[in-house]
N, C-alpha and C positions, 0 to 999 in steps of 0.2 A: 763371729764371722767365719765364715769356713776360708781354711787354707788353700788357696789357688793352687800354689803349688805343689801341696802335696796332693790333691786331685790330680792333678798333671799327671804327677809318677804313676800315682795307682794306676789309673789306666793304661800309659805308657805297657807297665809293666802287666798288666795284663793281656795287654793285646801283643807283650813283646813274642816273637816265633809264629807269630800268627801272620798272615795276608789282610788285616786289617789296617786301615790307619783313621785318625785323627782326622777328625775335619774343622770341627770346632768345640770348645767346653768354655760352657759360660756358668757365671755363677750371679747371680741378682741380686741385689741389694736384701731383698726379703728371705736369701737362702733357697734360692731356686734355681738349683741346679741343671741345667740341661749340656749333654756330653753327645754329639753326632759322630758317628761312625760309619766308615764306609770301609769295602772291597773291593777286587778287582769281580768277584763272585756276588756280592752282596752282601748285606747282613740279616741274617736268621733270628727270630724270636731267642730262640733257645742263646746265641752270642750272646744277644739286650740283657737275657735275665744274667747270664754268668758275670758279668763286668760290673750289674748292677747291685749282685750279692758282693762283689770283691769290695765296690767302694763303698757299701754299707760295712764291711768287717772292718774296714779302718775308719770311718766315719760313725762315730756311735748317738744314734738319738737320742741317746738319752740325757745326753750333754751338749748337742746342740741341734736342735730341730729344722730339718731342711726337707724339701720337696727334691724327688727325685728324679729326671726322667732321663735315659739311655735307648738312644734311637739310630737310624739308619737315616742318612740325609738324603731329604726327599730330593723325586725324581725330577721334580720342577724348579727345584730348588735353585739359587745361581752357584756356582763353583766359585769355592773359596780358595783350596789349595791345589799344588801343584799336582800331587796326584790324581783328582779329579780329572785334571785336562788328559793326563796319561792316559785312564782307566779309558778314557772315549777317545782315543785316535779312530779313525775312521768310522765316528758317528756323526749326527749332523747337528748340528750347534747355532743357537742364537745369539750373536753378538749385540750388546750397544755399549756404543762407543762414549768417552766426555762428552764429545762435540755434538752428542745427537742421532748419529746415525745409527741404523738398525740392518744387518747383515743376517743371512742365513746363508750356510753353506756346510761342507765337510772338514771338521777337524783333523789335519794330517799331520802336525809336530808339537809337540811341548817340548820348548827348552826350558833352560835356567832364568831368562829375562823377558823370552817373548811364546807366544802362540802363532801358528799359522793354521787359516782355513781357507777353503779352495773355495772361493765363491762363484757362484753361476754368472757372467756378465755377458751383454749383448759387445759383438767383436767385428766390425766390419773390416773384412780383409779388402786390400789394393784391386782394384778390380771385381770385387762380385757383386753384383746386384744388391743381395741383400745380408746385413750380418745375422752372425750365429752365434751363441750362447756356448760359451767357451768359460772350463773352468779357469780360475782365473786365480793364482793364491796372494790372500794377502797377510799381512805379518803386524799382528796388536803388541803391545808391550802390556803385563797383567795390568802396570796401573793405570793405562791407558784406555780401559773398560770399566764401565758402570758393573756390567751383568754381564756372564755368559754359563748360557744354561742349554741342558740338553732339550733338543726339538724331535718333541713329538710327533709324525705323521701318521696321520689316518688315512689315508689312500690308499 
């Protein structure tokens, strides 16, 4: 079985000085290794191969056979960790919630316990005829969300 944790480091320690981080590495029962990477820039082919030479040089096949893949976490993918919500402060983000609900609006904070996004809501002010859609921010706690994922628009 491969070592969890010294995969950990290897990469760690590859990606350490660099604007890369961690998003997730999993390793499967069958030795199937998959390691997501991300940036505030993205990540590049040429990143994938270097990190995936390094944990082939401490990982040797020929003593224990594993599947390897070293990737860039997809763009539809849900946000695992904290710097993800970072990387997109003012992009616009799908939330769902435990309870169900499903929000679309602009991510404006990541803190240490919570999220905040400025959701579009209908606001009828004292006196006017009719409301108006006012951003509106509301504040998730990470475990308080199923999913939140960057939202794509095509308009």
């Amino acid at each position: 079985m491969i070592d969890k944790e010294l995969l950990v480091k290897t990469v760690e320690d590859a990606i350490n000085g660099t604007e890369l981080f961690v998003v997730d590495i999993a390793v499967k029962p069958d030795n199937n290794i998959v390691v997501e990477l991300d940036s505030v820039n993205g990540v590049d082919i040429d990143t994938c191969v270097d990190i995936t030479r390094r944990i082939e040089s401490v990982f040797d096949r020929d003593v224990e056979d594993y599947q390897l893949e070293v990737g860039s976490a997809g763009l539809t993918s849900p946000f695992k960790v904290k710097a993800q919500y970072v990387k997109n402060i003012g992009n616009d983000v799908e939330v769902l919630t435990r309870d169900g609900r499903k929000l679309s609006g602009r991510l404006v904070e990541a803190g240490d316990e919570t999220f905040t996004v400025e959701v579009p809501t209908k606001v009828k002010h004292e006196g006017a005829k009719r409301p108006v859609i006012e951003q509106v921010p509301q504040t998730f706690g990470y475990a308080d969300c199923k999913s939140v994922t960057y939202r794509i628009d095509f308009r």
